[in-house]
N, C-alpha and C positions, 0 to 999 in steps of 0.2 A: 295066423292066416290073415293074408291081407284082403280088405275090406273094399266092396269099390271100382269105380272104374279109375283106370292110370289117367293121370292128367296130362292133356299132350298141350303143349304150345299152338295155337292158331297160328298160321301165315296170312297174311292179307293177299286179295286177288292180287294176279300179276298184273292185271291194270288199274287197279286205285291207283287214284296222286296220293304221292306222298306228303304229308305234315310237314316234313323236315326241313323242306323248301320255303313254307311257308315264314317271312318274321313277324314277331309277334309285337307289337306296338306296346309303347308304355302305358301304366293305368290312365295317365293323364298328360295332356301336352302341354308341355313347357311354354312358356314366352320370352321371350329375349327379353323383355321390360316387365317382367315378372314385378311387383313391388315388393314381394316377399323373397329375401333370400335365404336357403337353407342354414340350418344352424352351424354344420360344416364348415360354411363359409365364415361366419361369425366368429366361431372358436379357430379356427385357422388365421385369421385377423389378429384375433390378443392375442395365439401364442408368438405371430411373428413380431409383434409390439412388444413384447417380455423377452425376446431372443435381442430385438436391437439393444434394448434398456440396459440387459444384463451384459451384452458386449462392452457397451459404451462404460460403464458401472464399472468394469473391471479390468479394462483399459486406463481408466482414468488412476486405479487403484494400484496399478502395476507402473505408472509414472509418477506417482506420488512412493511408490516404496523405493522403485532405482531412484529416485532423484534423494531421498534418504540415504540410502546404501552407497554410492557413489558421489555423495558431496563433495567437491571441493577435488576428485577423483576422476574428472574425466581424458581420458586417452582418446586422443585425435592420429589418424596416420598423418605421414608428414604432406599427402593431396590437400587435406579435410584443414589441416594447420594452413595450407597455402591458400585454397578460399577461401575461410575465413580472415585472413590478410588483405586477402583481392579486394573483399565486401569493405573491409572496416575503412584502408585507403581510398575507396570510393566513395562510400559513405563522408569522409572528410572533407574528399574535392567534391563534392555537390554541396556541401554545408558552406564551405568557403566561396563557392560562386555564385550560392545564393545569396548570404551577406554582404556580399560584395557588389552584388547590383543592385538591390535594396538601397545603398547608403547616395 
């Protein structure tokens, strides 16, 4: 046998305001010149410092092993063979018109 009154749900007057409308402020208010910054921002700091390092680290690591692996092995298309022709012949005539007006 049940024991008790049934528990019914309260409705609120049809004319209270609502709460819901209401926003609720934070505990504390920020300052843009805050001199403390969260620790968030701290550890977001080094891990973006450890993401450049370990790119650079292993960039560095990945042309030092192709320049291993492909010694003496480089394949140019025949563009890539023609400016490096273009540069080297210019390279030449700038050397030679520099010496030249030196003397």
């Amino acid at each position: 046998m049940a024991q008790g009154k049934l528990k019914v749900k309260s409705k609120q007057p049809p004319n209270a305001k609502k709460a819901a409308n209401k926003k609720k402020g934070t505990a504390f208010n920020k300052r843009k010149n805050a001199p403390i910054q969260s620790k968030k921002h701290k550890f977001e700091e080094a891990h973006k410092l450890k993401q450049v390092i370990t790119k650079t680290v292993n960039k560095k690591n990945e042309d030092d092993i192709r320049k291993v692996a492909y010694e003496g092995q480089t394949k140019l298309s025949q563009a890539q063979l023609a400016v490096q022709e273009h540069h080297r012949k210019q390279a030449e005539n700038d050397a030679s018109e520099a010496g030249s007006s030196k003397g």
